[in-house]
N, C-alpha and C positions, 0 to 999 in steps of 0.2 A: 226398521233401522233407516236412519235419514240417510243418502249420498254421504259419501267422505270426499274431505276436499279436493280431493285429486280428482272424484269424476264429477263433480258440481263444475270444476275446472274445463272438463272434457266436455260437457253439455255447452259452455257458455263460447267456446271454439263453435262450436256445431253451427250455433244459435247467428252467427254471421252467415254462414254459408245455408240455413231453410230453417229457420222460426221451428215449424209443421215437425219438420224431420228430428231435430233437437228434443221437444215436447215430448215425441214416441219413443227415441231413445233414453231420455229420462225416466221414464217414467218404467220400463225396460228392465236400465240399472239397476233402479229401486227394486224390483220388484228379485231381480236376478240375484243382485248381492246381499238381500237380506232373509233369502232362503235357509233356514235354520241343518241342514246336514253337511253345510262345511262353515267351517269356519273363513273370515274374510284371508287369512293367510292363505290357508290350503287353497282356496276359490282363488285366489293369486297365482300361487305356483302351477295349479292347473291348468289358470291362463297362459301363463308363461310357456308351458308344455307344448301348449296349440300355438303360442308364437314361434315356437324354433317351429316346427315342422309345417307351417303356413309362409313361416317365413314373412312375418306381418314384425319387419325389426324397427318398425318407426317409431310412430306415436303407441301405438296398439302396447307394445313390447315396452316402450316408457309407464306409460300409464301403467300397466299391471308389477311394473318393478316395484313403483313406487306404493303402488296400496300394499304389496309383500312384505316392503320395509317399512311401511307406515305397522302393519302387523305384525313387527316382529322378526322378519327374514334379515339374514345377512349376507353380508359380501359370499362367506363360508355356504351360505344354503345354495346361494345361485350355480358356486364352484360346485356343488355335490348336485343339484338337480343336473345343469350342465354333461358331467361326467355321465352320469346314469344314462341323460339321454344320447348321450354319443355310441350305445351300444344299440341304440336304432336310428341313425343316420348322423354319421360321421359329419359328411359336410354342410348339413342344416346347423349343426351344435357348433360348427368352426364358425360360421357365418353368423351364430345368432351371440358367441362369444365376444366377440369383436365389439358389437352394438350393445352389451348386457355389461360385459365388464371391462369397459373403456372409461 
């Protein structure tokens, strides 16, 4: 499966700050989101999972919203994953609500 726009996006950021480093993590992507036992949404939300609780609410937590919603996910999914995860860590899911559904 080729990149989707959102991380052809995210390589070409990269690609200012080390050529070298971009190349690896492309090829990475590639390799990571076209793993046939999830789907590109579910591999979204699961990113999103490890964003609240990494607490990674920037690009990282942008980027994976948008491949969720590119796949499908809605405003509705994010409120329901959200909720779930706020039954293992209250204030990561406060913190990562703000940045996810603003």
């Amino acid at each position: 499966m080729p990149l989707t726009d959102a991380l052809v996006r995210a390589v070409r950021v990269l690609e200012d700050v080390d050529p070298g480093l971009a190349a690896f993590t492309e090829d990475q992507l590639a390799q990571r989101w076209a793993r046939p036992h999830l789907s590109v949404r579910e591999r979204a939300i699961a990113c999103l999972t490890v964003d609240v609780f990494y607490q990674t609410l920037g690009e990282s937590m942008r980027l994976h919203a948008e491949l969720a919603r590119t796949a499908g996910a809605t405003e509705e999914t994010f409120r329901d994953l959200l909720r779930g995860l706020a039954e293992f860590g209250l204030a990561r899911v406060w913190a990562a609500a703000r940045e996810l559904l603003s």
